[in-house]
N, C-alpha and C positions, 0 to 999 in steps of 0.2 A: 510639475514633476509628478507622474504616475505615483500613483501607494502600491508597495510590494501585499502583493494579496499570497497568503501560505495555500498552498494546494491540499485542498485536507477532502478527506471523504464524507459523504452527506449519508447518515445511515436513515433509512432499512437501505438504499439503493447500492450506495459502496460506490456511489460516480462524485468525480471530484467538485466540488462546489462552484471551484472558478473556471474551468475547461469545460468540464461536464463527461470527461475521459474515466474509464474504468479506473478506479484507483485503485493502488496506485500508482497514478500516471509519470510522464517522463519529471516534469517540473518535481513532482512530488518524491521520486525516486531520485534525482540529483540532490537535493535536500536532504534526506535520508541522510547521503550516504556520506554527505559533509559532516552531518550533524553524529555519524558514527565513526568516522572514519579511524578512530583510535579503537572501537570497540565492534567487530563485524558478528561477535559472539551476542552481543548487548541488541542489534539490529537483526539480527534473525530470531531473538525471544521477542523481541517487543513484534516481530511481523507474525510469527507463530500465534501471538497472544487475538490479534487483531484480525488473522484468519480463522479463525476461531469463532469468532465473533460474527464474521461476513458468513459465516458457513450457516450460523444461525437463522441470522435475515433471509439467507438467499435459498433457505432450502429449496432442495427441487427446482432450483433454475440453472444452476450451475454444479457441472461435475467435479469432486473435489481434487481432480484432476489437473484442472482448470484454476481451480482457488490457489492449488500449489504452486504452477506455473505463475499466476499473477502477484503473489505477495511473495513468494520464497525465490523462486529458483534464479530471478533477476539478482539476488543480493550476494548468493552464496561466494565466495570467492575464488578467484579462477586460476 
């Protein structure tokens, strides 16, 4: 039986450890939002906090444009 591997991000890069997809990725974003689903206020501070962070690493590779689409705008609630 396979081992469930958690989809996490490898920093400086911010790609997922086990996909190797931009994190974070679909696996990693399903998870999320299990793991928030009572709190969507709790999951967009905790993604705030961690774009924040990616913003550091990634200066000047990515526009914060970009960081917002990737960590926030997937989560916000529709």
């Amino acid at each position: 039986m396979p081992r469930y591997r958690p989809h996490v991000a490898a920093r400086p890069s911010w790609r997922c450890r086990v996909c190797g997809a931009a994190w974070p990725c679909s696996p990693a974003r399903l998870a999320l939002l299990g793991e928030y689903r009572e709190n969507r206020t709790g999951l967009l501070i905790y993604l705030s906090t961690l774009m924040h962070e990616a913003m550091t690493d990634l200066t000047g590779q990515l526009p914060p444009q970009r960081l917002t689409d990737r960590f926030l705008t997937w989560a916000r609630a529709r």
